[in-house]
C-alpha angles and dihedrals in degrees: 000000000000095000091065089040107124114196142173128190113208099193121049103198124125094280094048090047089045095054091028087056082050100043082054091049096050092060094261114131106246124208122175136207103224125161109156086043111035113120085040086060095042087055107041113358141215117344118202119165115195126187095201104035106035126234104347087180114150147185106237104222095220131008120204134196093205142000101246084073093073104114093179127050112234130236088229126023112188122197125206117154123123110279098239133183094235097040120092096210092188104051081043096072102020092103084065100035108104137181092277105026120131113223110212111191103202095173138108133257142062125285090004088144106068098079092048090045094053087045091053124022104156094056128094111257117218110186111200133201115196124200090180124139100201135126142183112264103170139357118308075357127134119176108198110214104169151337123013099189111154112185109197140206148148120256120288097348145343130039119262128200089263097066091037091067091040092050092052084048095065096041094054083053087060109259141110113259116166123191110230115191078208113058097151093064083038079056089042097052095047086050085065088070102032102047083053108038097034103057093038102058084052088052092050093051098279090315121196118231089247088056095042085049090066110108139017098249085052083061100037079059093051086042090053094050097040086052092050094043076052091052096055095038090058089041085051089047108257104099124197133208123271098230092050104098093050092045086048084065104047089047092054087047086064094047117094114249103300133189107204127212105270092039095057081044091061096041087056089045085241124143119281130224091233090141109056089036107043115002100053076053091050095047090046089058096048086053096059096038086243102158119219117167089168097057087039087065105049088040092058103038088043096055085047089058090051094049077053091063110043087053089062100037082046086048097046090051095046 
């Protein structure tokens, strides 16, 4: 199977090179979609360091510069770039999209799929959780620090054949990748984290956990988001545990120093996901009539910071 296994990873950040390292090693041909870094890609391919797992470097088979160069449709297109406002993901990866292929969402937020549904409906839909800690350190570049989990489903429920094979790809590349018939409380639960760490360590300069984990107020604060995130996710229908947001803590306190994704964003001045993360959250809540003053706060002073940003990114290129 994974020998005939035809993929392409739209999306070359650390999370695309990581699975698309463990999708190579795993025997799947592996073509990228890479513009900024082409011809570094082309020379000397895809690092990826990994402290647990050794040296997951790979030769794309293919790198692209865009996606409208894909002659041949995948088998698998995964699709791992940030879900912006402002980014048609769908008309991002059509010219590749073929009859067959299988589309694999490895990105972060809450009710990310429905676009990509509407756009597709007769593809397969492969839904994707990541537990990973990497980051980008250096051009066409991924350190692995922890964790690879990917816990996969189908949208809004079930597990179809697609995400079966894709499932017993990853294993045989050596990580851990559980089917859930019930990936949107799977998405649910990780927003717990995310909608709390993520915004914070903006908040506090670009923060890594470790330095967001000081003090016992700092953690009474990520305590207090996490529980509200828990109170909309059991009003929309997906409980927690109640034990989740503390053990959320404990289980960060055992990670190694880690930036997260919005928190290296805002350390580059690039667009955040605030949105998928942290505002569908937010606008949940306000459905339901969930209140969430804690989660109020961060979402405001962290788009702030963004409109910071673009200011200065839009002044430095007048």
């Amino acid at each position: 199977m994974a020998d005939n296994a035809r993929v392409l990873v739209v999306g070359t950040g650390a999370i695309g090179s990581f699975y698309g390292a463990i999708l190579s090693r795993a025997g799947a041909r592996v073509d990228v979609v890479s513009r900024s870094e082409h011809a570094q890609m082309q020379e000397h391919g895809v690092r990826v360091d990994s402290k647990e797992l050794g040296d997951l470097s790979f030769r794309p088979a293919t790198v692209y510069k865009d996606v409208t160069e894909v002659s041949t449709p995948p088998d698998f297109l995964v699709l791992s770039v940030k879900v912006l406002d402002d980014l048609d993901r769908a008309a991002l990866i059509r010219p590749a999209v073929g009859p067959d292929t299988a589309i694999v969402l490895i990105e972060n937020g809450i009710e990310i799929e429905p676009p990509i549904v509407e756009a597709f409906p007769d593809n397969p839909l492969v839904s994707c959780l990541a537990f990973v800690a990497a980051s980008r350190v250096g051009p066409a570049h991924t350190e692995h620090k922890a964790y690879g989990r990917l816990v996969i489903g189908s949208y809004p429920s079930g597990v179809n054949d697609a995400a079966r094979r894709f499932s017993a790809l990853l294993e045989q590349g050596g990580i851990n990748a559980p089917l859930s018939e019930n990936l949107v409380t799977e998405r649910w639960r990780k927003a717990v984290w995310n909608a709390a760490f993520n915004p914070v360590s903006v908040i506090a300069g670009g923060a890594s956990t470790k330095d967001i984990l000081g003090s016992e107020n700092e953690e009474r604060l990520l305590v207090a988001l996490m529980q509200e995130v828990c109170d909309v996710a059991a009003a929309a229908g997906h409980p927690m545990p109640e034990d989740l947001p503390e053990k959320s803590i404990v289980n960060t306190h055992k990670m190694p120093a880690y930036h997260n994704s919005m928190a290296l964003d805002y350390i580059h001045g690039r667009d955040m996901e605030i949105e998928a993360i942290l505002g569908n959250v937010i606008r949940e809540a306000r459905r339901l009539n969930i209140p969430v003053p804690h989660l109020e706060t961060v979402y405001g002073t962290t788009k702030m910071l963004q409109r910071r940003i673009a200011a200065k990114n839009a002044e430095a290129t007048s």
